[in-house]
C-alpha positions in Angstrom: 26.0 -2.0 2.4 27.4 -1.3 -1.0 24.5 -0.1 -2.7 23.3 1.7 0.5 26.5 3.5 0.2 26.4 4.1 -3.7 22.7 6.2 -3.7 24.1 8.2 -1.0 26.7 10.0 -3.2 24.3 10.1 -6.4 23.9 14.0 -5.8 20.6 14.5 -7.8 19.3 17.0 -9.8 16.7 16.5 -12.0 14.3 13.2 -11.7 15.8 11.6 -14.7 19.0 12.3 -14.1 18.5 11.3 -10.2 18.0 7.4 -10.9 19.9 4.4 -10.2 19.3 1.6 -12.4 20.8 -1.9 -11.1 20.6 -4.6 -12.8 21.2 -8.2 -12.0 21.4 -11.4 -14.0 18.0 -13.4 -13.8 18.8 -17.1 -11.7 16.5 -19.9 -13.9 16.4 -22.4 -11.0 14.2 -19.6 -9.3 10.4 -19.0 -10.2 10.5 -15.5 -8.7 13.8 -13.9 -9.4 15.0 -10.3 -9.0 16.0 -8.6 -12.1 17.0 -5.0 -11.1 16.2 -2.1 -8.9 15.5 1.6 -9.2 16.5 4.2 -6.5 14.6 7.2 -6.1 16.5 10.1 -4.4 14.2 11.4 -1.2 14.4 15.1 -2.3 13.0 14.8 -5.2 9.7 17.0 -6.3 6.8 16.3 -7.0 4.4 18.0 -9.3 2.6 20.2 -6.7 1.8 23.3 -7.9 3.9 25.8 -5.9 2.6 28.9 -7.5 5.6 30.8 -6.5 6.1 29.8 -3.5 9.5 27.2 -2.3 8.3 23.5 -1.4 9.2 21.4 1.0 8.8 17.7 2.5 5.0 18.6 3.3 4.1 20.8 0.6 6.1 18.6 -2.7 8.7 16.0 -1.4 7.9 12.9 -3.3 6.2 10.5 -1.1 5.7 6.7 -2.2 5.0 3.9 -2.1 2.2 3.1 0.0 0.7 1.5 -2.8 1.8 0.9 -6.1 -0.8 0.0 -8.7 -0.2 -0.8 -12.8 -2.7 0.4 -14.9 -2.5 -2.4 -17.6 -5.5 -0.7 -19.5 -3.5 2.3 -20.0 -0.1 1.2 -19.3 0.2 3.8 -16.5 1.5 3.5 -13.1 0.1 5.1 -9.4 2.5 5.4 -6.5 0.1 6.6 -3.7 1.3 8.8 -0.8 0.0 8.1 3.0 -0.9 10.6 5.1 2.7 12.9 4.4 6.0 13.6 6.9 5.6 13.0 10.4 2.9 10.9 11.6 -0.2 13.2 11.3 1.0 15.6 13.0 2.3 17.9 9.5 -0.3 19.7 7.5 -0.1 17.4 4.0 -2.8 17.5 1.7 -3.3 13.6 0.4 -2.4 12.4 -3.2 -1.4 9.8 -5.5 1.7 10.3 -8.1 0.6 9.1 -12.0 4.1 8.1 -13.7 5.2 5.9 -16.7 7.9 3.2 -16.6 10.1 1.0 -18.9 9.4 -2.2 -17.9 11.8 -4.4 -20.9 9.9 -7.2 -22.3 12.3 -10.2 -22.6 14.0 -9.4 -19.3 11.6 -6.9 -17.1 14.0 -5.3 -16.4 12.7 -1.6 -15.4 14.1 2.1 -16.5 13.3 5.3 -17.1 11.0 6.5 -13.7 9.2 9.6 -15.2 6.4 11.6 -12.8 3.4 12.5 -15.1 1.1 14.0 -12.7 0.3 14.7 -8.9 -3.6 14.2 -8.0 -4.7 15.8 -5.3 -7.8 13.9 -2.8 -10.8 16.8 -2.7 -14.2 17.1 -1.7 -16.7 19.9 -2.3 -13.6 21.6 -2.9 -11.6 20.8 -0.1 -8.7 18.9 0.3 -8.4 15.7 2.7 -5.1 16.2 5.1 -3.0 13.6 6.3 -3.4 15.4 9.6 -5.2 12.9 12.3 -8.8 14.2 13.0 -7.8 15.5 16.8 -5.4 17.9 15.0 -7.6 18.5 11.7 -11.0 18.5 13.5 -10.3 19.2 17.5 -12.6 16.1 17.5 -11.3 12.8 17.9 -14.3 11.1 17.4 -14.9 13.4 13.7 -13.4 11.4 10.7 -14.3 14.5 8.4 -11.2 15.0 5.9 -8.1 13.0 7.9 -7.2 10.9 5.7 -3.8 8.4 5.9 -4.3 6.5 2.0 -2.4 3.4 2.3 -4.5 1.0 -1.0 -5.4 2.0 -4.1 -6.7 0.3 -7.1 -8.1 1.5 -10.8 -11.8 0.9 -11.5 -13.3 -0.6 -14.9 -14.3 3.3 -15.2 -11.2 4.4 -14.7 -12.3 5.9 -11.2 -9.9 5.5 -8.5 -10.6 3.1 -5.1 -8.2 4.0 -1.6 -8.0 2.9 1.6 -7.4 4.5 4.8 -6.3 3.8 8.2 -7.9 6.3 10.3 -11.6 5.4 9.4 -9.9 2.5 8.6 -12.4 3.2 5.4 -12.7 2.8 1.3 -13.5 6.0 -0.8 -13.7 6.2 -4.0 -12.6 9.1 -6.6 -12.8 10.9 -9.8 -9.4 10.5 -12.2 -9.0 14.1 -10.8 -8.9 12.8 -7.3 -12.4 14.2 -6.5 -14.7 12.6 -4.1 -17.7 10.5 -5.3 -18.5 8.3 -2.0 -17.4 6.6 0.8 -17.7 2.6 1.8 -19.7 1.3 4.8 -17.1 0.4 7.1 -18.3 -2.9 9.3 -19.2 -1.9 13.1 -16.6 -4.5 13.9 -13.5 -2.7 12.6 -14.9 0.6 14.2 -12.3 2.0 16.5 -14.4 2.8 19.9 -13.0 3.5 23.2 -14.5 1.5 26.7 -17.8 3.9 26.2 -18.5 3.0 23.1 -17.0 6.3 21.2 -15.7 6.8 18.3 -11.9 7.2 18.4 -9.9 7.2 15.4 -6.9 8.8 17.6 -6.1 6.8 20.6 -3.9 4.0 21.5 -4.5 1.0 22.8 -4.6 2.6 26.7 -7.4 4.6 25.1 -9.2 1.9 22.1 -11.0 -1.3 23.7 -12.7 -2.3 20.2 -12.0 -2.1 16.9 -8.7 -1.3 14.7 -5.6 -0.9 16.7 -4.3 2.5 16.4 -2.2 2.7 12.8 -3.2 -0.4 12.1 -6.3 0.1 9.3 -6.8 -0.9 5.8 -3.1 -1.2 4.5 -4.0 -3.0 1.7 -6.7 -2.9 -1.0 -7.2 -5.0 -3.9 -10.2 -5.8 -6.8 -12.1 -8.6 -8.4 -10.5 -9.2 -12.1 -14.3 -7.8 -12.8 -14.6 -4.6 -10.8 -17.7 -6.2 -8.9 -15.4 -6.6 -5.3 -12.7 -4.8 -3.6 -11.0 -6.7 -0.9 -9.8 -4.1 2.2 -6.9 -6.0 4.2 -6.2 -4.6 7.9 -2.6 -4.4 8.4 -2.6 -5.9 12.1 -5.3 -8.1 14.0 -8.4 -6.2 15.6 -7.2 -4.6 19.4 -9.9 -7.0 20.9 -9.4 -9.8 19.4 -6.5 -12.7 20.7 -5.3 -13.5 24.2 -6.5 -11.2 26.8 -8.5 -9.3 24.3 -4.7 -7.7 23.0 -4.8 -7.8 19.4 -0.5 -7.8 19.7 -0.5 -11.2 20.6 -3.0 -12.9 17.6 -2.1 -13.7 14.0 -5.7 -13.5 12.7 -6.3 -10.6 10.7 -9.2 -9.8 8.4 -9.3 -9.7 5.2 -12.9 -7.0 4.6 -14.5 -8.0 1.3 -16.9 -4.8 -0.3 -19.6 -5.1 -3.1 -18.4 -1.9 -5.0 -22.0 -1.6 -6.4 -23.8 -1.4 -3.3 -20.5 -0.3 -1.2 -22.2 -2.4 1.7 -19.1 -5.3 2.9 -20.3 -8.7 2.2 -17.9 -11.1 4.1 -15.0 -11.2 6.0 -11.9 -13.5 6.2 -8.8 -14.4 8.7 -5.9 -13.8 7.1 -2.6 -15.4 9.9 0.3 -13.9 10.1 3.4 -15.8 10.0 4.2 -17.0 13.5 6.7 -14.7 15.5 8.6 -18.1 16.8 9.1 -19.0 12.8 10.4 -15.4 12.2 12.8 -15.5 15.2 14.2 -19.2 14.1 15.5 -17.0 10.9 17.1 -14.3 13.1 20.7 -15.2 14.3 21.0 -15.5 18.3 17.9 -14.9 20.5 18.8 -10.7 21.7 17.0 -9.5 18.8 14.2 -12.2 19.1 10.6 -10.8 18.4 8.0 -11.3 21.8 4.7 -12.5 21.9 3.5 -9.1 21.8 5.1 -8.3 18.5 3.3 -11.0 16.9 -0.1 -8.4 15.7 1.9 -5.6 16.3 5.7 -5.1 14.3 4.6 -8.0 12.4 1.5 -7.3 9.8 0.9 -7.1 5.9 1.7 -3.9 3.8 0.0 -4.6 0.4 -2.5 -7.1 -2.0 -2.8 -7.6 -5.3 -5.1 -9.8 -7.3 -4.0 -12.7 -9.4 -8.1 -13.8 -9.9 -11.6 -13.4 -8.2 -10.0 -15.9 -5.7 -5.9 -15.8 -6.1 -4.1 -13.2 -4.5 -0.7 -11.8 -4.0 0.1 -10.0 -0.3 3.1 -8.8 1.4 3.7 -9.5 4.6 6.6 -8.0 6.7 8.2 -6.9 9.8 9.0 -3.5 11.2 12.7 -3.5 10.4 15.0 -2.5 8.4 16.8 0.9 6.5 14.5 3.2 7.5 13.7 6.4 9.7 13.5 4.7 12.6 16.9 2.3 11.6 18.9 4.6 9.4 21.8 2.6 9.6 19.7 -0.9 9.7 21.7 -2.4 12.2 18.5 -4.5 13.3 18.3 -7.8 11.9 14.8 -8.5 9.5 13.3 -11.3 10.0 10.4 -11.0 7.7 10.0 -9.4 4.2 7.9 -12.1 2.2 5.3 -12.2 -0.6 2.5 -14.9 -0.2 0.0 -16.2 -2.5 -3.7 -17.3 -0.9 -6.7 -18.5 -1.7 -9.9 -17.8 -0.2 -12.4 -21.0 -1.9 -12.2 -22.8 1.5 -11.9 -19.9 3.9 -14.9 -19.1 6.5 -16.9 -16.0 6.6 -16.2 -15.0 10.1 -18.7 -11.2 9.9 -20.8 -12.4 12.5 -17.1 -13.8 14.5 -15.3 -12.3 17.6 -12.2 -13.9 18.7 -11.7 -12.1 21.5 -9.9 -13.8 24.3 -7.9 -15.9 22.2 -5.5 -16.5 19.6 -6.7 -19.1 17.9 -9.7 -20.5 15.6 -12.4 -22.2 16.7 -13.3 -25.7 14.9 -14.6 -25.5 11.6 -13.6 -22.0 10.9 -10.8 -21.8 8.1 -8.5 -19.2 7.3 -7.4 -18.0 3.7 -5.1 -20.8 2.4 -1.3 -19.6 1.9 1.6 -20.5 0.4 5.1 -18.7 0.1 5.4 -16.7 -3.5 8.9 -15.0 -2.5 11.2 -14.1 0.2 12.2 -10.7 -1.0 14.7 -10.6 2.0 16.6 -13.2 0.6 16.2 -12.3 -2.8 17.9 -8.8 -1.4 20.6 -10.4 0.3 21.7 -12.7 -1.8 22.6 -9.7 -4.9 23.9 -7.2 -1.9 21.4 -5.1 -1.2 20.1 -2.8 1.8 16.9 -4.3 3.4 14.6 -1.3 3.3 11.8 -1.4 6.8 8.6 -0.5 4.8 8.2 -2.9 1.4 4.4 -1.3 1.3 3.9 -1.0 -2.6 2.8 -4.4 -4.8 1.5 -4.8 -8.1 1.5 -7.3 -11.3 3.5 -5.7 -13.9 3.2 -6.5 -17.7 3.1 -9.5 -19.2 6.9 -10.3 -20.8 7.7 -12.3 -24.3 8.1 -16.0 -22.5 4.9 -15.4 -21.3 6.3 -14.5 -17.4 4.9 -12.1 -15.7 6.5 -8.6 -13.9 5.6 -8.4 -10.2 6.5 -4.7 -8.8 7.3 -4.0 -5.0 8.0 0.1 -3.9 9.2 1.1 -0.6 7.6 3.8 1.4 10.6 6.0 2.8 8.8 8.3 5.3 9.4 11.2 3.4 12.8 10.4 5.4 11.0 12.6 8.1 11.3 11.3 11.6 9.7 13.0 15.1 10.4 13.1 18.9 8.2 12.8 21.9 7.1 16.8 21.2 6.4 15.7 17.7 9.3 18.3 16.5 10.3 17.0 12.8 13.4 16.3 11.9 14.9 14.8 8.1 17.1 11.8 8.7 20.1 11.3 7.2 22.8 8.4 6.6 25.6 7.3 5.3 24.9 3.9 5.8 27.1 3.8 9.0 26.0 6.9 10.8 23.3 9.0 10.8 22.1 12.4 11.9 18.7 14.1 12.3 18.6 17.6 11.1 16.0 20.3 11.1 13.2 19.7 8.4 13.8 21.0 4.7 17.6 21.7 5.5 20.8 20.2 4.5 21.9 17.2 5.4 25.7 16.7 6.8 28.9 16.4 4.2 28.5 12.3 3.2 25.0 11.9 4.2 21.6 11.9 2.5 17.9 11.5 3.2 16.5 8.1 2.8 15.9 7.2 -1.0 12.7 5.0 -2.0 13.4 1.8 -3.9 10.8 0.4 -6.5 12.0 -3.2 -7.4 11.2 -5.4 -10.8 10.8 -9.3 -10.0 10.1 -11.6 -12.9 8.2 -14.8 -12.0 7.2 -17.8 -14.5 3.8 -17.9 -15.7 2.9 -21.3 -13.7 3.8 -19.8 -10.7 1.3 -16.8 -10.7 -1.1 -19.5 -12.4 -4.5 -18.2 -13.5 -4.2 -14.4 -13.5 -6.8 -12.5 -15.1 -6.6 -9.4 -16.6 -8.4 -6.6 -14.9 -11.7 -5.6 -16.8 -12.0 -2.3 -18.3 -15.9 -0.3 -18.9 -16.0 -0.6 -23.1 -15.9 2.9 -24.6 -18.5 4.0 -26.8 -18.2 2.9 -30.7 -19.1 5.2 -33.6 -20.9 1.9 -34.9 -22.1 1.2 -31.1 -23.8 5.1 -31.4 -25.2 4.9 -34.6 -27.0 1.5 -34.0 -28.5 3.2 -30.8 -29.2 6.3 -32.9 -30.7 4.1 -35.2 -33.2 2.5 -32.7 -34.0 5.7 -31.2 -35.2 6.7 -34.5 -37.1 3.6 -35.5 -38.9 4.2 -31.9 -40.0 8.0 -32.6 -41.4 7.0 -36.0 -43.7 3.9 -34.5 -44.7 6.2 -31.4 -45.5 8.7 -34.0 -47.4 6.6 -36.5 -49.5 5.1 -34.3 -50.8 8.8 -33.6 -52.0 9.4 -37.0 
């Protein structure tokens, strides 16, 4: 609890003065090793623009990291906010934070946080809401503008690809966060109730088909060449394991999108780590996961590509500092990085696995194999286990030729809610906690929740054959006068042969 207890008397004024950079000594017997973290006070401000008026947790509270994503090209970084304070249930309109980072070449070690501009999500004007569509629409069958962005990636044309939960959906946006289209979202992942309606609102008492409520595309990644975007559900369908209760199954699917056509071209199982493995790691058997935890407090926050076939997820469970746990006094079982492979894995589209929890013969999940257990890699240099480790991305490139892999928590705006949906901040002191009324101060000794953005360095064998994203060329001056050159030739043939 030492560092919990150290970012809770930082103070904080301004961002740069507001930071906490720890550093610890890199272990060579480990291929994935922690260098240092950054701590990112929860009150900090975003660049909203607040015209006058005072902000707030909804309006410009910093909110990250749902996804994290390093813009190599430009050697920019994206934290992407969800859907804002308090479960859909607070006005927030949608965006992603542009910053720049120190990342140090020989060690990777990270410095220097600094927040270079707030995007807003529009359309036709508008601005998507993190507000669930019964709230934002009076419709809970009416997607329209609810939007919870959880996945986020850079295009070759520098256009912008997020993923949703509500829909659970892909859209796709200008660098100024306007809208240019949407993905077709598979019938399968559809959340319907027992009529067959649209419901991107109700629980599973309400949902017989589909996404489980909260439960959409967590994570979002891209082909090396821009030609595929992979859209990863964070939990197993609601229909699909034993007794059609998607808390009980470890298959999830992995959605993979043609991004020229937008149309999705296959889909792939991705299991979860078993909840009886996870509870072998948890001391005594009171705080033992169930069988109905397995799809449900158990599920993947983030993916990253390594190649057109390699990738990088993060898989975790529902514990740790967080709103819900501001003391973390539950014990985690599961905060892990895994690498995969789809070559061998099936293309279950056509595929229900309803009634049951496993696969049928002949159908083969992604192939996966442990990367790093952040958890321990936390532990063993004294950290806090945060709940929500939602953020992932490949860093730079360092001197030896390693490579910097990136992981951001997602703090909740430190914004909790009761059964009326009343908000309230959280705050801690590591030991105790109290929940206050929104946008006021917290208690003598206690702060709100900080977010943590982490810097591991792994050997270059270990990530194996990563490929650098692709990037649209730019127009040359030689590239435009060749092409003004043959537009010229062609006028003066066309023309000649008219005389």
């Amino acid at each position: 609890m030492n560092q919990l207890r150290s970012w809770l008397f930082l103070g904080g004024c301004s961002l740069a003065l507001s930071l906490t950079n720890i550093v610890f000594s890199i272990a060579p017997a480990h291929a994935v090793s922690l260098v240092n973290s950054v701590t990112i006070p929860a009150d900090t401000p975003d660049l909203y623009p607040l015209n006058g008026s005072s902000g707030g947790a909804n309006i410009n509270r910093l909110g990250m990291f749902s996804d994290l994503y390093y813009d190599r090209h430009n050697q920019v970084y994206y934290g992407l906010s969800d859907r804002g304070p308090g479960g859909g249930v607070i006005d927030y309109q949608t965006r992603v934070q542009k910053f720049s980072l120190d990342v140090d070449p020989t060690t990777g070690g990270i410095s220097n946080f600094n927040l270079l501009e707030t995007i807003l999500f529009t359309k036709d004007g508008e601005n998507f809401n993190g507000l669930n569509p019964e709230r934002l629409n009076g419709d809970t069958s009416k997607l329209g503008l609810s939007f919870d962005s959880e996945g986020f990636v850079v295009a070759p044309n520098g256009n912008f690809y997020v993923s949703d939960e509500y829909g659970p959906s892909v859209n796709e946006f200008r660098p100024d966060g306007s809208f240019v289209r949407s993905f077709q979202t598979p019938a399968n992942l559809l959340s319907r109730a027992s009529d067959g309606t649209l419901d991107y609102v109700g629980d599973r008492d309400v949902i017989t088909s589909g996404r489980q409520d909260n439960r959409g595309f967590e994570g979002l990644a891209m082909s090396p060449d821009g030609s595929k975007l992979f859209a990863m559900l964070q939990d197993p369908l609601v229909n699909e394991g034993t007794n059609n209760d998607g808390r009980r199954s470890r298959n999830l699917r992995i959605v993979e999108f043609d991004t020229k056509s937008g149309q999705s071209t296959a889909q792939y199982i991705y299991q979860l780590e078993s909840f009886a493995e996870i509870n072998d790691r948890i001391p005594g058997t009171e705080d033992d996961f169930s069988a109905t935890n397995q799809g449900r407090s158990i599920g993947i926050s983030a993916i990253a590509a390594i190649n057109e076939l390699e990738f990088l997820v993060l898989e975790r469970d529902n514990r740790g500092l967080g709103v819900e746990d501001p003391t973390a006094s539950a014990p985690v079982g599961s905060k892990r990085v895994y690498k995969i492979n789809l070559a061998q894995a099936t293309n279950v589209s056509n595929l229900s696995l309803a009634g049951t929890n496993n696969l049928p013969s002949g159908v083969n999940p992604v192939s996966k194999s442990l990367f790093l257990d952040v958890a321990d890699a936390l532990t063993q240099t004294g950290q806090v286990l945060p709940e929500k480790l939602e953020g992932l991305t490949i860093g730079p490139k360092l001197a030896d030729g390693s490579h910097s892999i990136l992981l951001g928590t997602d703090n909740d705006y430190s914004v909790t809610q009761n059964d009326s949906d009343v908000q309230f901040d959280v705050c801690t002191n590591g030991t105790t906690a109290t929940e206050v009324a929104i946008d006021s101060a917290c208690p003598d000794g206690q702060q709100l929740i900080p977010g943590f953005l982490y810097s591991f360095r792994a050997k270059a064998d270990e990530l194996g054959d990563f490929i650098s994203p692709q990037k649209t060329p730019e127009p040359t001056v030689l590239g435009g006068l060749l092409l003004v050159g043959l537009a010229s030739l062609s006028l003066k043939r066309r023309y000649s042969s008219k005389m």
